[in-house]
C-alpha positions as CSV (number, residue, x, y, z in Angstrom):
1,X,-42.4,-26.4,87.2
2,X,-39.5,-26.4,85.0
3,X,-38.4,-24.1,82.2
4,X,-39.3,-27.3,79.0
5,X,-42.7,-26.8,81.0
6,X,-43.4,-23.4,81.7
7,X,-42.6,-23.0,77.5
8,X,-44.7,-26.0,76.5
9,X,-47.5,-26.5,78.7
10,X,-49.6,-28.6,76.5
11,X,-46.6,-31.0,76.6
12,X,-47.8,-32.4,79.8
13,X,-50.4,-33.8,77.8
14,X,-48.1,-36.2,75.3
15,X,-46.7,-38.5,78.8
16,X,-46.3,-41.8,78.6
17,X,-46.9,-44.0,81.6
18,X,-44.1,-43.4,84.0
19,X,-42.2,-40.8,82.0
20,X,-42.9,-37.4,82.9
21,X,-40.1,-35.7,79.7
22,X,-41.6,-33.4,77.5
23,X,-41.0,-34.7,73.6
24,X,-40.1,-31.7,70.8
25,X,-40.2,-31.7,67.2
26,X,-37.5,-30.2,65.9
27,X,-38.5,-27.3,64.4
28,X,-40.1,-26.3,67.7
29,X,-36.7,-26.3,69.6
30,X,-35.2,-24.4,66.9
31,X,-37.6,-21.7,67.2
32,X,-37.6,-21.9,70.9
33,X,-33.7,-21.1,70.8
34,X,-34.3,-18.5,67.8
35,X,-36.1,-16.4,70.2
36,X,-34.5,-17.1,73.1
37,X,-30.5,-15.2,71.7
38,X,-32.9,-12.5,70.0
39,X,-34.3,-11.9,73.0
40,X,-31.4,-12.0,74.7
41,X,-28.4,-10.5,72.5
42,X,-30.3,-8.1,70.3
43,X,-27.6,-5.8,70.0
44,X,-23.7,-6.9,70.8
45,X,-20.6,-5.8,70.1
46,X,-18.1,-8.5,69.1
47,X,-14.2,-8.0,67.9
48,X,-12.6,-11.0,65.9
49,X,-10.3,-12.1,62.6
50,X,-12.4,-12.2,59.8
51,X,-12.0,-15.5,58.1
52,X,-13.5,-17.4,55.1
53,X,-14.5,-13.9,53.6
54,X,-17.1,-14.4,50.2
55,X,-19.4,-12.0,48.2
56,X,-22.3,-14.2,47.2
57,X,-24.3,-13.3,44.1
58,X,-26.9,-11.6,45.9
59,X,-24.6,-8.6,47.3
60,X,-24.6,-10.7,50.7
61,X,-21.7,-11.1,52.5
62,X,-20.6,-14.0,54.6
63,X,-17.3,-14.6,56.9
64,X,-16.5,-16.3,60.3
65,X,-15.3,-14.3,63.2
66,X,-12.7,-15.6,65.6
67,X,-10.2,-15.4,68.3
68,X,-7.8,-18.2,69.7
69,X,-10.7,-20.1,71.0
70,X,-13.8,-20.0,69.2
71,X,-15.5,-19.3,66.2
72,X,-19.0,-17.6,65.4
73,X,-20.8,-17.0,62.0
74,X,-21.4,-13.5,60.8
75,X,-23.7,-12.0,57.5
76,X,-24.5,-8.9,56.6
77,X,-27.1,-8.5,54.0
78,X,-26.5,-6.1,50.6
79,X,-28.3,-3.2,51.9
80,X,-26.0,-3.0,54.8
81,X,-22.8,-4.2,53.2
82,X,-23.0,-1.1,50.8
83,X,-22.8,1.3,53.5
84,X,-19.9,-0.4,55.7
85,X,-17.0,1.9,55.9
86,X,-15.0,-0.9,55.9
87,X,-14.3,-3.1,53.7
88,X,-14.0,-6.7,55.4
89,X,-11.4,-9.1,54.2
90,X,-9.2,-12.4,55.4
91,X,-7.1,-11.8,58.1
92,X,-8.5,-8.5,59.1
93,X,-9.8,-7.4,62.8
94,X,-12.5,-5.6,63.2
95,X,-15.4,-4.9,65.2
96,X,-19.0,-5.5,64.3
97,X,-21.8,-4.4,65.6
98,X,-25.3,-6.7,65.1
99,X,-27.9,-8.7,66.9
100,X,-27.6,-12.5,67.1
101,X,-29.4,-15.3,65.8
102,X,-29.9,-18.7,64.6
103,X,-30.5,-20.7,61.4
104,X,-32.1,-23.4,61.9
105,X,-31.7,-24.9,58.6
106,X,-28.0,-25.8,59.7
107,X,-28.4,-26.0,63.4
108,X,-25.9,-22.8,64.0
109,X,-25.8,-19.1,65.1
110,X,-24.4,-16.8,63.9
111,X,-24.3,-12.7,63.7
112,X,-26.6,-10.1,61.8
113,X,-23.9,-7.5,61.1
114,X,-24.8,-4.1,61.1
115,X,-21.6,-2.4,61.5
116,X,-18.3,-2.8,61.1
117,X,-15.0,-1.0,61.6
118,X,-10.8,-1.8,62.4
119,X,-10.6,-2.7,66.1
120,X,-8.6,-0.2,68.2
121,X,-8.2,2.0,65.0
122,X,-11.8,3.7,64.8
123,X,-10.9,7.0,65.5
124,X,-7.9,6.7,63.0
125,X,-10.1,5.7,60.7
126,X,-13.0,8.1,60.7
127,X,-9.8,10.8,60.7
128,X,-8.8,8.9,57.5
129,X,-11.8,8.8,56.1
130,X,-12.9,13.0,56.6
131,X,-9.2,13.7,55.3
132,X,-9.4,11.6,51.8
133,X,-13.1,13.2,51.0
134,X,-10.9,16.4,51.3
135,X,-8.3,16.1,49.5
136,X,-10.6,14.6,46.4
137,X,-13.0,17.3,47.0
138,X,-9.8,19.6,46.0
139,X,-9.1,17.2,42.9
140,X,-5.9,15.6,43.6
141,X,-6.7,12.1,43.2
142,X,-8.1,13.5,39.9
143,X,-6.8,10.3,37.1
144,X,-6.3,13.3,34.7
145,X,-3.1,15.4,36.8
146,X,-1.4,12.0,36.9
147,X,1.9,12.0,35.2
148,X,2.7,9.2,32.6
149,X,6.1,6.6,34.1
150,X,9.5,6.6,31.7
151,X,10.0,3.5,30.4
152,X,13.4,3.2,31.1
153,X,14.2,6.6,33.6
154,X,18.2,7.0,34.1
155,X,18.1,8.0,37.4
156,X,15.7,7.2,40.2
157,X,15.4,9.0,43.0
158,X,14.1,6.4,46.5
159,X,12.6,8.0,49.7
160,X,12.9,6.0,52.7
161,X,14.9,4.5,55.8
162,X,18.9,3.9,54.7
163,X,18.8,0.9,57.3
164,X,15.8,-1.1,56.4
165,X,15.4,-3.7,54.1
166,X,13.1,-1.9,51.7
167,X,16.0,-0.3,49.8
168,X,18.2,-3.5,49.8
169,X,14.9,-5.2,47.8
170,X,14.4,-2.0,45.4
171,X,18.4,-2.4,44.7
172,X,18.4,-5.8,44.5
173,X,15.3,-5.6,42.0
174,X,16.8,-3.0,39.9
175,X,20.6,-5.2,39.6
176,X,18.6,-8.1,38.5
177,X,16.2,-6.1,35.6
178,X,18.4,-3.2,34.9
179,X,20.8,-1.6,36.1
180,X,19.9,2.1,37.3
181,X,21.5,4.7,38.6
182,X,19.8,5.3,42.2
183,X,19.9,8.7,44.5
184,X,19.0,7.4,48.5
185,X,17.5,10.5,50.4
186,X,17.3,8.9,53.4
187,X,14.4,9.5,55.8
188,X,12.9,8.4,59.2
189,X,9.5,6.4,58.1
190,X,7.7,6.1,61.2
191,X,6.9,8.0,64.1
192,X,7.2,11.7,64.9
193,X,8.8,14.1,62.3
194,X,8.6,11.0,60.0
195,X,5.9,12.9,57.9
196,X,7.5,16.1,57.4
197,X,11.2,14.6,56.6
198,X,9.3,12.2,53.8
199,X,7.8,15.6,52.3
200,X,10.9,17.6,52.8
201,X,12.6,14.5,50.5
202,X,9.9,15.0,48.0
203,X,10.4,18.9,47.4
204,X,14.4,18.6,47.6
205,X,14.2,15.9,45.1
206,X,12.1,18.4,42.7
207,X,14.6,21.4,43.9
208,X,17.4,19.6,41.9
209,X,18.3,21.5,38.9
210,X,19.1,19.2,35.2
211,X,22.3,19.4,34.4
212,X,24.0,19.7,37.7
213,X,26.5,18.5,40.2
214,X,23.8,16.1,41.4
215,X,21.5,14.5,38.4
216,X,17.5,15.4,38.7
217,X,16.1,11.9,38.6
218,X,13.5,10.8,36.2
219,X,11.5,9.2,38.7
220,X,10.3,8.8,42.4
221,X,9.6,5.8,45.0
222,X,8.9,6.5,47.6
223,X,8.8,2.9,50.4
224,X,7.9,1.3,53.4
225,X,7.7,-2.0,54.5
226,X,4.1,-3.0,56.0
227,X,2.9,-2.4,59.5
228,X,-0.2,-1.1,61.2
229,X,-2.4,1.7,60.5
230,X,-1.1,3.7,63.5
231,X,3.0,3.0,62.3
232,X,2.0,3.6,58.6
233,X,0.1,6.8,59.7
234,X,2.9,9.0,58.4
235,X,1.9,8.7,54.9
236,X,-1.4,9.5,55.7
237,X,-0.4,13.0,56.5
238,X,-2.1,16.0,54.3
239,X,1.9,17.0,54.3
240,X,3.2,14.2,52.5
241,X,0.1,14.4,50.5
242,X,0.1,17.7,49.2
243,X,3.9,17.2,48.6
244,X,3.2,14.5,46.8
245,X,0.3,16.0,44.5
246,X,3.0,19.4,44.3
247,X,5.7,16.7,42.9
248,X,6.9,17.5,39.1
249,X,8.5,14.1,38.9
250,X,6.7,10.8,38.2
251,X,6.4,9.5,41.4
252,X,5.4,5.7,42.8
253,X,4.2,4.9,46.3
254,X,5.2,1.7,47.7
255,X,3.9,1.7,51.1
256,X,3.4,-0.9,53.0
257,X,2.0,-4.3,51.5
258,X,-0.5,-5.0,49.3
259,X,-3.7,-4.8,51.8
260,X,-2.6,-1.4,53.2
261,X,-3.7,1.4,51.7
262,X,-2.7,4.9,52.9
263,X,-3.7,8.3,51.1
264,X,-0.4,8.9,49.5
265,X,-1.5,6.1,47.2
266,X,-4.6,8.1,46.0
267,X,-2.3,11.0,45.0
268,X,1.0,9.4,43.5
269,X,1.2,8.5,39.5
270,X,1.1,5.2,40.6
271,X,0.9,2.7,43.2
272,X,2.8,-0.3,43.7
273,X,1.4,-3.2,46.3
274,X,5.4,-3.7,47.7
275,X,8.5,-2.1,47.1
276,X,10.1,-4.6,45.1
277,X,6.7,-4.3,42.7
278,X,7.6,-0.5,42.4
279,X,11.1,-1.3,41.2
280,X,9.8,-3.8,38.8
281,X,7.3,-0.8,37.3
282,X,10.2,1.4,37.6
283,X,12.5,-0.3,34.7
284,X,12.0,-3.1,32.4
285,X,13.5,-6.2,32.3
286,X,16.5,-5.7,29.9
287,X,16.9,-9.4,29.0
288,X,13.0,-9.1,27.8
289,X,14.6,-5.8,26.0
290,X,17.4,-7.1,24.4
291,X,15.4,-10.5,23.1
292,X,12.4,-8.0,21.8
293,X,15.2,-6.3,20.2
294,X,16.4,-9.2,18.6
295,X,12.9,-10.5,17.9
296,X,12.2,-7.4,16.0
297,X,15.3,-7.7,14.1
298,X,14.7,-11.3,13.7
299,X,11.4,-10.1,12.3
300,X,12.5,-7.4,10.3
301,X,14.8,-9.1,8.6
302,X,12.3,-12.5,7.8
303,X,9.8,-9.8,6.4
304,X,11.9,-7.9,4.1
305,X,13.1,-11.6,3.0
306,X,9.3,-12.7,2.2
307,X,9.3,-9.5,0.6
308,X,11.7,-9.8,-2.0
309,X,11.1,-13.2,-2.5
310,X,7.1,-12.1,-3.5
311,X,9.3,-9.2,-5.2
312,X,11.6,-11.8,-7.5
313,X,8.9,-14.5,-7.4
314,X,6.6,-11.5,-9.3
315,X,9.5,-10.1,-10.9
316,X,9.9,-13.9,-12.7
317,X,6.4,-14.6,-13.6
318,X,6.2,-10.8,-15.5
319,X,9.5,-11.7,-16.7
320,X,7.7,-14.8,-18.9
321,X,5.2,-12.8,-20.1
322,X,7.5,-10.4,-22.1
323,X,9.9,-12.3,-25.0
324,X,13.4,-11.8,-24.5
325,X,14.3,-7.9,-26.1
326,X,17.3,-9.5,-27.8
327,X,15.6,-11.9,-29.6
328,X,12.8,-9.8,-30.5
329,X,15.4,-7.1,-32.2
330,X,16.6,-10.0,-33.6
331,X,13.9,-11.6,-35.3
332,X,13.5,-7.6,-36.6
333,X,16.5,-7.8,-38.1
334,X,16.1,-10.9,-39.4
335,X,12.9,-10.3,-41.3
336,X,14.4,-6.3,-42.1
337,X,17.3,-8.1,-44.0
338,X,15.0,-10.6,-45.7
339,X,12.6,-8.1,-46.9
340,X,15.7,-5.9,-47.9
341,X,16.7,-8.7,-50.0
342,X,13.7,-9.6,-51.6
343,X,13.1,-5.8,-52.0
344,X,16.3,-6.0,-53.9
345,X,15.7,-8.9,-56.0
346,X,11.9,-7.9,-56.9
347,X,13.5,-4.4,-58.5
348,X,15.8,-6.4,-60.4
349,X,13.2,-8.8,-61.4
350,X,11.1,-5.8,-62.2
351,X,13.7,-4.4,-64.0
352,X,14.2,-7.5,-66.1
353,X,10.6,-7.8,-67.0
354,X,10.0,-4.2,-68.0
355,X,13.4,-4.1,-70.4
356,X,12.2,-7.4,-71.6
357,X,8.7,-6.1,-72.2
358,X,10.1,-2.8,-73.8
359,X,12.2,-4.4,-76.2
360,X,9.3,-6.5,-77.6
361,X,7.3,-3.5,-77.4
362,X,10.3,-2.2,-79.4
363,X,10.4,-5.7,-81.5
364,X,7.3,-4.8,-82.8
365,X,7.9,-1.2,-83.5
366,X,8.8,0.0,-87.1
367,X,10.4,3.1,-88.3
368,X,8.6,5.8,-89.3
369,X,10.1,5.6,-92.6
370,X,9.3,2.0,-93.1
371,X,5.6,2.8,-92.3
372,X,5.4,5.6,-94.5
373,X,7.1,3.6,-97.2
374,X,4.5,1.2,-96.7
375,X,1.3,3.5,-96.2
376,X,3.0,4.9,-99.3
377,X,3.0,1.7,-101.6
378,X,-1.0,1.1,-100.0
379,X,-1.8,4.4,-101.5
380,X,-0.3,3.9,-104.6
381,X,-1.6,0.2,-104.8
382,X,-5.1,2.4,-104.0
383,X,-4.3,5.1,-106.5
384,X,-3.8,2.6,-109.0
385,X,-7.2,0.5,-108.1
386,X,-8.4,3.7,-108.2
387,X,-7.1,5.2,-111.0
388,X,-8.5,2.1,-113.0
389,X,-11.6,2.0,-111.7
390,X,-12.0,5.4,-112.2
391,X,-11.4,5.2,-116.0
392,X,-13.7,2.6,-116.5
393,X,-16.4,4.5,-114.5
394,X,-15.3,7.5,-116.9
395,X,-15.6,4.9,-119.9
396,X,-19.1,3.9,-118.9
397,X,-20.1,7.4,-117.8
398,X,-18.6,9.0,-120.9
399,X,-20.3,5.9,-123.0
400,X,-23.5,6.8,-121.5
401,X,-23.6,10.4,-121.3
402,X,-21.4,11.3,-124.4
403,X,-19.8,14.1,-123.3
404,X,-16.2,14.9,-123.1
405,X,-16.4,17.1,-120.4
406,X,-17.6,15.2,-117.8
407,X,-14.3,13.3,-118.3
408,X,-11.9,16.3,-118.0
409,X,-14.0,17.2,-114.8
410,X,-13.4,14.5,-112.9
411,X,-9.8,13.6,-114.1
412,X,-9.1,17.1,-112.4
413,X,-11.4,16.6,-109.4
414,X,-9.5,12.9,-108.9
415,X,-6.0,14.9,-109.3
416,X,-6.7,17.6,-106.4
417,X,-7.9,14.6,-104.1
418,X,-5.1,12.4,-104.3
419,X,-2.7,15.5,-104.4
420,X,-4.7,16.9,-101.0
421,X,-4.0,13.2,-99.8
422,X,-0.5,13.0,-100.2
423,X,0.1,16.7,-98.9
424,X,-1.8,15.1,-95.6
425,X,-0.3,11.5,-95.4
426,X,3.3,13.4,-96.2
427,X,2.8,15.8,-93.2
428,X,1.6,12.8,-90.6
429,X,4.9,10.9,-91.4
430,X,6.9,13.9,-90.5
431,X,5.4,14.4,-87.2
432,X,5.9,10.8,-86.7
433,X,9.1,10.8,-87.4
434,X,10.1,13.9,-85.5
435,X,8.6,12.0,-82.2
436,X,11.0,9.3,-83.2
437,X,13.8,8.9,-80.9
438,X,15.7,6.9,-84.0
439,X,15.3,10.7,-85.7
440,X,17.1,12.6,-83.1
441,X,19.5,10.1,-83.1
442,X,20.2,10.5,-86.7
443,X,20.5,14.3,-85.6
444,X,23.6,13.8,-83.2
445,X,22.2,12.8,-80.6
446,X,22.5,9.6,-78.5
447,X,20.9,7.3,-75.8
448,X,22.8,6.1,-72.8
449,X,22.1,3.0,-70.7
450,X,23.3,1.1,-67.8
451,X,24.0,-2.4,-67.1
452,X,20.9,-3.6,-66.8
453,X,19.6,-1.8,-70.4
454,X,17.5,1.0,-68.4
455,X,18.3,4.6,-69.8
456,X,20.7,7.0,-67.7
457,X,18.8,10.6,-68.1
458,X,21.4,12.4,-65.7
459,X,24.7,12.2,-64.9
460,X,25.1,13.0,-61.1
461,X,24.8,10.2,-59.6
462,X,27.4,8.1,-62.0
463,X,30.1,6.3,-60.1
464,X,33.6,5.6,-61.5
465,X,34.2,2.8,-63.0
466,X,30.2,2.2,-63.7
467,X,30.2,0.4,-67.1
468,X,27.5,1.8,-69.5
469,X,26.5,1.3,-73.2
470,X,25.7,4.1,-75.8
471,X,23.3,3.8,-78.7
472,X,24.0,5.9,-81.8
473,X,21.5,6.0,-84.9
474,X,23.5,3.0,-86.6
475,X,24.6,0.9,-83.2
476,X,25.2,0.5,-80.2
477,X,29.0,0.6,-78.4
478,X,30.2,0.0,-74.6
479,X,31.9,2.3,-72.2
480,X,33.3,3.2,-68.9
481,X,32.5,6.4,-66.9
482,X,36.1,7.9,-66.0
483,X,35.1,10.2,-63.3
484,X,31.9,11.4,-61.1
485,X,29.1,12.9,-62.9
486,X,28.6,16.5,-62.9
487,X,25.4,18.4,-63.5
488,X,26.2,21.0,-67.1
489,X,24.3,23.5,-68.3
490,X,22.7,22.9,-71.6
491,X,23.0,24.9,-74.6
492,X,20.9,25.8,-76.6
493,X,20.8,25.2,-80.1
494,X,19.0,26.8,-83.4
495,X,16.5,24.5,-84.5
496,X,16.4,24.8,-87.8
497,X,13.3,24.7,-89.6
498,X,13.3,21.6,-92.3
499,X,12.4,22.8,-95.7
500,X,8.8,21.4,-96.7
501,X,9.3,18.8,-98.9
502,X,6.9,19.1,-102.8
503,X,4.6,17.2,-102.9
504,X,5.3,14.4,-105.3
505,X,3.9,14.8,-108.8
506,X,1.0,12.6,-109.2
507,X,1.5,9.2,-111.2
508,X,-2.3,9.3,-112.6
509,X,-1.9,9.7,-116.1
510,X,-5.3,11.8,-118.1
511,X,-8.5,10.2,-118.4
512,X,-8.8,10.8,-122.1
């Protein structure tokens, strides 16, 4: 009986006349070769290139293993990827271990990876591995003893092989973005004593004293070109390590290519993927310098433009909100002079109106002596009414009563009151007149006045030349002052006391 038949008996039953072939569905062959390489391969070892690496979004991992002449499927699912102590990627040969199986779905097999490390480098590796959970256990790949890089270091100090062409590409690097000065200690990179000369480089480098024959550089790189793990092993020595971490100078690793990774990398202040990449962190580019420089000036120079242009552009509009000083003084002046002038002309118009209003008031004025000449020739006028009626009142009375004294009585009675009269109205004109400026004038005395007709009380502030006028009691006269007025004392004179004139004799003649 056949294998088809041992596996599917109940097939028999499907024949056809004449045909003794077993028919499968699909699915039933699948499985049938499902179990038969899980059955059979359940746990193999298999070395390859991994190619067509991915991460899917599940944590899964898928890649392709192969060798010059086939190709076979591998996954590893997220629990196991996390513990791998390696981490797969294109190009890279390793050995996994798994079991092997089939997916149906896509008609292919492919293998369950359970394990994975470098192939021919597994002991190298775990040695790795023990001596990096060291050296971080101790705290030097600790981010905070990391040293910050110069920006632009004057000299740089290289450690590695004179002959290679690792130095000619950091050289090269540096010509072409600035120009360094570059101390070589040259060393053997690979093999035995390689470890201990790079290390030795490393302390004499930090030995150099500033200021000496030799300058201390301002920064480390220490190169390699790539290789494998066993010819980059040197710089996995705890030597070159600790030398390294020990290192008072900045100091980039530039070991290998970009892939490798050795533990010097863990401990330097950085890490550069070639060395050509470490001379580019090393210095800057000084074109890139020199056009920032420029930009900056550019800019500089554009912003403290803008801002004097908001400056005067400001400047201007305040500028129209405030009148022009000059023309506000002037329009002061202006209106100062005008009021000046009018100040001017209103005293003189003043002055006109109140000498014009004084003489009236003087127009109208009489003398003393006229009014008492007048009061005078009233009273007599009066006496005389009086006197006349008076008689005839004494007539009548002296008719009616008969009497002769009543008569005599009253003529003397009508004599005292017009004498008391005339003693009163006699005194009253001689006060007038003594309050009389026409009296004192009579008395020597004189009244000085300027051109304008206002009267000069004192003569200090008299000019030369000033013309004036001078009323005496019977006119007036010009002059000229002759020189400036001086302040005199006055003397004084006796008054003398005018002798009380009689009283005039009354003109009333007698009664009887």
């Amino acid at each position: 009986m056949s294998d088809s038949q041992q596996t599917f008996p109940d097939r028999q039953r499907d024949k056809g006349p004449g045909d003794n072939t077993p028919e499968f569905s699909v699915s039933e062959i699948s499985g049938v070769l499902k179990r038969m390489v899980e059955q059979n391969f359940s746990h193999v070892r298999v070395r390859g290139e991994i190619s067509g690496f991915k991460r899917a979004g599940s944590g899964h991992l898928y890649m392709a293993l192969k060798d010059d002449q086939a190709v076979i499927d591998g996954v590893c699912w997220r629990g196991t990827a996390q513990r791998l102590s390696v981490q797969p990627e294109d190009g890279l040969e390793v050995i996994v271990t798994g079991k092997l199986t089939t997916y149906p779905g896509r008609s292919k097999y492919q293998i369950v990876i359970e394990s994975m490390e470098h192939a021919g480098e597994g002991a190298l590796l775990k040695l790795l591995e023990e001596r990096k959970k060291r050296l971080e256990a101790e705290g030097l790949f600790d981010p905070d003893r990391k040293k910050a890089i110069p920006f632009l270091p004057d000299v740089i100090g290289v450690v590695t092989s004179p002959t290679g062409a690792v130095i000619r590409d950091i050289l090269h690097r540096l010509r072409d973005r600035f120009p360094s000065h570059v101390l070589l200690w040259p060393v053997v990179v690979q093999g035995d004593g390689a470890a201990e000369q790079v290390a030795a480089a490393i302390q004499g480098f930090n030995r150099i004293q500033p200021g000496g024959a030799v300058p201390r550089p301002d920064l480390l790189i220490v190169a390699r070109g790539g290789g494998s793990l066993e010819d980059l092993w040197a710089f996995n020595e705890e030597v070159v390590a600790r030398a390294v971490a020990d290192s008072a100078i900045p100091l980039i690793s530039a070991v290998g290519h970009e892939t490798d990774v050795t533990l010097i990398d863990f401990v330097s202040d950085r890490r550069a993927p070639t060395p050509t990449a470490a001379a580019e962190m090393a210095v800057p580019v000084r074109r890139d310098l020199i056009a920032n420089l420029m930009d900056l000036e550019r800019r500089k120079i554009g912003s403290w433009t803008r801002f004097t242009d908001r400056a005067a552009m400001r400047l201007d509009g305040l500028a129209r909100g405030i009148p022009d000083p000059r023309s506000v003084l002037d329009t002061a002046v202006q209106r100062l002079d005008d009021a000046a002038e009018r100040q001017s002309y209103a005293m003189r118009s003043l002055l006109r109106h109140e000498a014009q209003a004084l003489s009236g008031i003087a127009a109208r004025l009489r003398s003393p002596r006229q009014v008492l000449d007048a009061q005078g020739e009233r009273l007599v006028q009066l006496a005389e009414r009086l006197d006349g009626a008076s008689t005839r009142r004494v007539a009548t009375e002296h008719d009616r009563f008969g009497r002769a004294e009543f008569g005599t009585r009253l003529d003397k009675a009508m004599a005292r009151r017009m004498r008391d009269n005339v003693t009163a109205l006699d005194q009253l004109g001689r006060r007038l007149e003594s309050v009389s400026y026409k009296n004192i004038l009579e008395r020597g005395f004189a009244v000085v006045r300027d051109a304008d007709g206002a009267p000069i009380s004192k003569g200090a502030g008299l000019q030369a030349g000033t013309a004036i006028s001078i009323e005496f009691s019977d006119g007036n006269i010009g002059a000229t002052v002759q020189g400036g007025g001086k302040p005199v004392r006055k003397a004084a004179a006796a008054k003398k006391k005018a002798a009380p004139r009689k009283p005039a004799e009354p003109k009333q003649g007698t009664l009887l």
